[in-house]
TIMIGU-419332 format. One record per atom (N, C-alpha, C, O): residue in one letter; x, y, z. Coordinates in steps of 0.2 Angstrom, whole numbers, plus 2048, in hexadecimal, padded with zeros to 3 digits. Layout:
BEGIN
AXYZ
...
***
This chain:
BEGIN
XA07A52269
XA0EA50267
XA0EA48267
XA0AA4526A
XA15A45264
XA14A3F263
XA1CA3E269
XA1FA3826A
XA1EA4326A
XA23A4126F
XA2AA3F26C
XA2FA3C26F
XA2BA42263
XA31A44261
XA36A49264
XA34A4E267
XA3EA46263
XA42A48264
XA41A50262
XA43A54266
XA3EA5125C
XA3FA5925C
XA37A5C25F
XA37A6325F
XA34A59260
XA2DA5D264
XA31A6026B
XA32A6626D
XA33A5A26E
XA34A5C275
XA3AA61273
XA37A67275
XA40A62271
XA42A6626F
XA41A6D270
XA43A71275
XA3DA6F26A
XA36A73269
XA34A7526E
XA36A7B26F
XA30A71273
XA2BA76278
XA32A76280
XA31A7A285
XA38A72280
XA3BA73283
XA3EA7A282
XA3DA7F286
XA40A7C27D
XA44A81278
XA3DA8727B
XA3FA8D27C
XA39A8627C
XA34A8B27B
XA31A8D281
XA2EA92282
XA33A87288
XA30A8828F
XA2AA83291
XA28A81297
XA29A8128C
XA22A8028C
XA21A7928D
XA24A76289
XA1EA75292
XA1DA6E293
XA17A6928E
XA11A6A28D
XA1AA6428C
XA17A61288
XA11A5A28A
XA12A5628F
XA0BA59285
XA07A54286
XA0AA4F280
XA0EA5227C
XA0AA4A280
XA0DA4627C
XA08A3F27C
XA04A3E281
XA08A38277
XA08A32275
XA0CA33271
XA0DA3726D
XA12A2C273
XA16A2A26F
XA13A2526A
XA0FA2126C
XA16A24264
XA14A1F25E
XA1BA1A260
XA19A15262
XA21A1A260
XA27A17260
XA29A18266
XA27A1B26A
XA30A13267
XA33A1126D
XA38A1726F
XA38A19275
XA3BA1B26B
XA3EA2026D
XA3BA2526F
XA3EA29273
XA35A2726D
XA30A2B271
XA2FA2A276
XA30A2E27A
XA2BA25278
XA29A2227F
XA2FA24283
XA2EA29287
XA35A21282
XA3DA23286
XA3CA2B287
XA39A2D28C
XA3EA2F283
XA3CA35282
XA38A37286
XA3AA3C289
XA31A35288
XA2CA39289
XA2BA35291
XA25A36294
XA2FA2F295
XA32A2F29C
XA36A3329D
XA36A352A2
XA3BA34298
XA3EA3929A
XA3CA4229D
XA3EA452A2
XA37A44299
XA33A4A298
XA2FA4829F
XA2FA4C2A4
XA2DA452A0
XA2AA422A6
XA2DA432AD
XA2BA462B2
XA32A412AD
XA38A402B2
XA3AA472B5
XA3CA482BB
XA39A4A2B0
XA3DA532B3
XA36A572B3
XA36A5D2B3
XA30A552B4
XA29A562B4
XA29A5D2AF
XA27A622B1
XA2BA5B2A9
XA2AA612A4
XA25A5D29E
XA27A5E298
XA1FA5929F
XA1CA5829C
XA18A522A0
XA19A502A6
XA13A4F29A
XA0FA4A29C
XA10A45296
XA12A48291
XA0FA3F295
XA0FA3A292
XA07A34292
XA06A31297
XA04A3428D
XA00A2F28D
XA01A2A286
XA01A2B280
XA01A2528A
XA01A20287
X9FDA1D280
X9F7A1F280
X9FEA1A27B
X9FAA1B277
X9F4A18279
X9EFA1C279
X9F3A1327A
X9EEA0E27E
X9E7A14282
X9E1A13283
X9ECA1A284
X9E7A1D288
X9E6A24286
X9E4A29289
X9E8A2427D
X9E5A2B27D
X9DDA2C27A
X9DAA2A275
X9DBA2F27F
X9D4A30280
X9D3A38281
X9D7A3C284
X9CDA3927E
X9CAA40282
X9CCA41288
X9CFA4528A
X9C8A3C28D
X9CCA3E294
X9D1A3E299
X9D2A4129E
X9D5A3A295
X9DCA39294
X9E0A3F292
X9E5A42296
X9DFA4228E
X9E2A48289
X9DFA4D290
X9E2A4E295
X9D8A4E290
X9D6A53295
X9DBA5229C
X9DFA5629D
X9D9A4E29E
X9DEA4E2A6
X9E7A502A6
X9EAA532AA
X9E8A4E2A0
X9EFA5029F
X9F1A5529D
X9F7A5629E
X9ECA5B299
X9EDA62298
X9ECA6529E
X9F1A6929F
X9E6A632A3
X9E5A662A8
X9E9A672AD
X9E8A6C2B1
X9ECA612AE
X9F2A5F2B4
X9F9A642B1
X9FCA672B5
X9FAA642AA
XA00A682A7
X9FFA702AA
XA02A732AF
X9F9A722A6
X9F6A792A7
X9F5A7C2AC
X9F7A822AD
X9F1A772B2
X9EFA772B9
X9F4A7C2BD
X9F4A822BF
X9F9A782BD
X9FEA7D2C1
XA04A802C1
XA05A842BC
XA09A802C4
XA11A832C1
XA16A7D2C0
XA1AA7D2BC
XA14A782C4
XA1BA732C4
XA1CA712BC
XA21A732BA
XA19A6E2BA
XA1CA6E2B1
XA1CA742AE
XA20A742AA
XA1AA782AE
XA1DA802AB
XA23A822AD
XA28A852AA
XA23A802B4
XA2BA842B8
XA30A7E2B5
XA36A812B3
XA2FA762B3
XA32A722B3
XA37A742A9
XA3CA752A6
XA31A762A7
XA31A782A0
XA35A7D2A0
XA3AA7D29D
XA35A812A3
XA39A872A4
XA3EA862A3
XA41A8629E
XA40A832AA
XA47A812AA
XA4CA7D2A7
XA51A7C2A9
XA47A7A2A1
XA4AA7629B
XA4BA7A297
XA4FA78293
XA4AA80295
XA48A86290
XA52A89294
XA57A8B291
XA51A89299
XA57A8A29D
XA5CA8629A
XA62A8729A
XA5BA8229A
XA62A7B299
XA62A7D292
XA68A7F291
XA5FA7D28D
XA60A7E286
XA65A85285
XA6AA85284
XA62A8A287
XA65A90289
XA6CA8F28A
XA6FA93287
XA6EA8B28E
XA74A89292
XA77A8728C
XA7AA8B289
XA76A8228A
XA78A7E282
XA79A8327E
XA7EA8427B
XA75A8627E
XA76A8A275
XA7FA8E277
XA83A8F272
XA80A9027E
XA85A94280
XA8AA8E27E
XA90A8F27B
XA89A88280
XA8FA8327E
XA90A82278
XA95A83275
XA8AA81275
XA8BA8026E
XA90A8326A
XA94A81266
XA8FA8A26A
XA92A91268
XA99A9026B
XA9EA8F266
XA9BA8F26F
XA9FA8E274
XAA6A8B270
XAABA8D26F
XAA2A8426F
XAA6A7F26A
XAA7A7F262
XAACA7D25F
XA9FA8425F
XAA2A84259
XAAAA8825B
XAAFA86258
XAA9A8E260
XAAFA9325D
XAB3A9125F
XAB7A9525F
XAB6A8A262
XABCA86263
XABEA8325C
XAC4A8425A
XABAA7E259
XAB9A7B253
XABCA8024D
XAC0A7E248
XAB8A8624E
XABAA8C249
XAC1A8D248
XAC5A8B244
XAC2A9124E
XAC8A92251
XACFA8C24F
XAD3A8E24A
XAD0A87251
XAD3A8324E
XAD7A81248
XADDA80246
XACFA82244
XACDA8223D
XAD2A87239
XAD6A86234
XAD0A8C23E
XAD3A9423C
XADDA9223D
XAE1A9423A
XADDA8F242
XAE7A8F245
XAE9A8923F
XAEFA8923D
XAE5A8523E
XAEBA8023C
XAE9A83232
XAEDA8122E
XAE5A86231
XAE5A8A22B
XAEBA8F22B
XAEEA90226
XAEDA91230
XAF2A9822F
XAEDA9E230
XAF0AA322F
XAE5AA1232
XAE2AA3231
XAE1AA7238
XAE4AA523D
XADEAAC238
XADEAB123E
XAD6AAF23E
XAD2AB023A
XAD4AAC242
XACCAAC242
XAC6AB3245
XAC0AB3246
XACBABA247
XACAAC0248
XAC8AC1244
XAC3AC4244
XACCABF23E
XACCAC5237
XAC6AC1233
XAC3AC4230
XAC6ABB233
XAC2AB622D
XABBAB622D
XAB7AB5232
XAB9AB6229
XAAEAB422A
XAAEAAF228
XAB0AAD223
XAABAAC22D
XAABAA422B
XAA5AA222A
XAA3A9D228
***
């Protein structure tokens, strides 16, 4: 992966810890980020190499700590998705009272 906004996402969304080279600056940020909560690895472009790439699948795969880390971002998205919901049926709802509308009865 190139350490997009919606990659990390994706393997966050999924459990799964990511390898990455960033091409742009908001990747690189991103993909300290993904570093920092040890739910992935990051190689710089300057050092993506065969053994570069091998060492860093190996260190991901090797153990639990980025799997468990991954996990528990898979957790945090989880968390989200209940606030998301949360907020639309506030925004709904709203929507519904200053309409005159019952938002019980309506398919929105």
């Amino acid at each position: 992966s190139h350490g997009g906004q919606s990659s990390i996402q994706s393997a966050f969304a999924a459990g799964v810890p990511i390898v990455a080279t960033p091409n742009q600056a908001e990747q690189r940020f991103n993909l300290r980020n993904v570093e920092k909560c040890h739910a992935g690895v990051c190689i710089p472009r300057e050092e993506w190499r065969e053994d570069a790439i091998r060492e860093a699948l190996l260190r991901v795969g090797g153990g639990t700590r980025y799997k468990v880390a991954a996990l528990g971002m898979k957790e945090k998205f989880e968390e989200g998705k209940d606030a998301l919901t949360r907020a639309a049926e506030i925004v709904l709802n709203e929507l519904y009272r200053n309409l005159g509308l019952n938002a019980e009865s309506s398919d929105p």
